[in-house]
C-alpha positions in Angstrom: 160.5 207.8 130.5 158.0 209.9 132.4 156.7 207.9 135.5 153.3 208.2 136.0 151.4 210.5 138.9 148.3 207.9 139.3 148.1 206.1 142.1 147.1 202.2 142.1 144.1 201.9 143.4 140.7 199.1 142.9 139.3 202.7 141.8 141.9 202.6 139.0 142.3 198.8 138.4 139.9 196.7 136.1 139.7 194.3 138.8 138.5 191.3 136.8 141.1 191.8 134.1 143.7 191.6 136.8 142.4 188.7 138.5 142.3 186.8 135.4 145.9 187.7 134.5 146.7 186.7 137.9 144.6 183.1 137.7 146.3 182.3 134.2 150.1 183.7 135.1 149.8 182.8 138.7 151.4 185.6 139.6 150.1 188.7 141.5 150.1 192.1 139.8 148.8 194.3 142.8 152.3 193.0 144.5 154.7 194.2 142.1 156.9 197.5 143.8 158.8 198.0 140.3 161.9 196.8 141.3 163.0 196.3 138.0 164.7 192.8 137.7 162.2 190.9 135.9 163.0 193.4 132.8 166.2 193.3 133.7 166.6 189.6 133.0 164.3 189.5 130.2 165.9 188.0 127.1 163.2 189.2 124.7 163.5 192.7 126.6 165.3 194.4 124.0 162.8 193.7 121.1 159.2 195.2 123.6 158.1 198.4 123.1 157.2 198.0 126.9 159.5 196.4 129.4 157.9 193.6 131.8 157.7 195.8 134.8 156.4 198.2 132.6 153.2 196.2 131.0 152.5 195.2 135.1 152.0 198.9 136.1 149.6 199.6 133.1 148.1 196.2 134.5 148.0 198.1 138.2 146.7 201.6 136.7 143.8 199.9 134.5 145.3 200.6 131.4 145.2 196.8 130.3 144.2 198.2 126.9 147.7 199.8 126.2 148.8 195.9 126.9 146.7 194.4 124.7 146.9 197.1 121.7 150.7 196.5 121.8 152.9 194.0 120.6 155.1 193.3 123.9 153.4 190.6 125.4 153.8 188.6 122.2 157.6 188.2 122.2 157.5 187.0 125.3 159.4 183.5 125.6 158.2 181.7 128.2 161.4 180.9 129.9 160.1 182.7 133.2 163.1 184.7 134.1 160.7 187.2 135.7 159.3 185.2 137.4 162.5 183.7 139.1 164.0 187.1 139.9 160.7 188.2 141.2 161.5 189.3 144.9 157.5 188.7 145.5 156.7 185.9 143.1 
């Protein structure tokens, strides 16, 4: 995978997509630092076109519409393995 050049910005963001996905997942995008271990963990990781970590730094570069045009967010389980091996919550 080629990692992208763009730098997270509010310039780059959609600010009031984020903050919604942050209200309803209580969880903070603009924190993540791609560590990797939420997709790491991931159960359903194996069956996304894009990882966890991945669909949180399209989140962070204001491509939410790559998130929402894919199928990745829809196998997700519920079972909020990132979330637990989230060094930032």
């Amino acid at each position: 995978m080629k990692h992208s050049t763009m730098r997270l910005s509010t310039a780059t963001m959609n600010l009031d997509f984020v903050k919604k996905v942050e209200a309803l997942s209580g969880s903070s995008v603009r924190r993540c630092f791609q560590c990797g271990k939420c997709s790491a963990g991931c159960p359903m990781r194996s069956f996304m076109e894009h990882p966890p970590n991945r669909i949180v730094r399209f989140l962070q570069l204001g491509q939410y519409e790559r998130v929402l045009a894919g199928r990745s967010i829809w196998y997700c389980a519920s079972c909020e393995t990132c979330t637990t091996r989230c060094p930032n919550k």
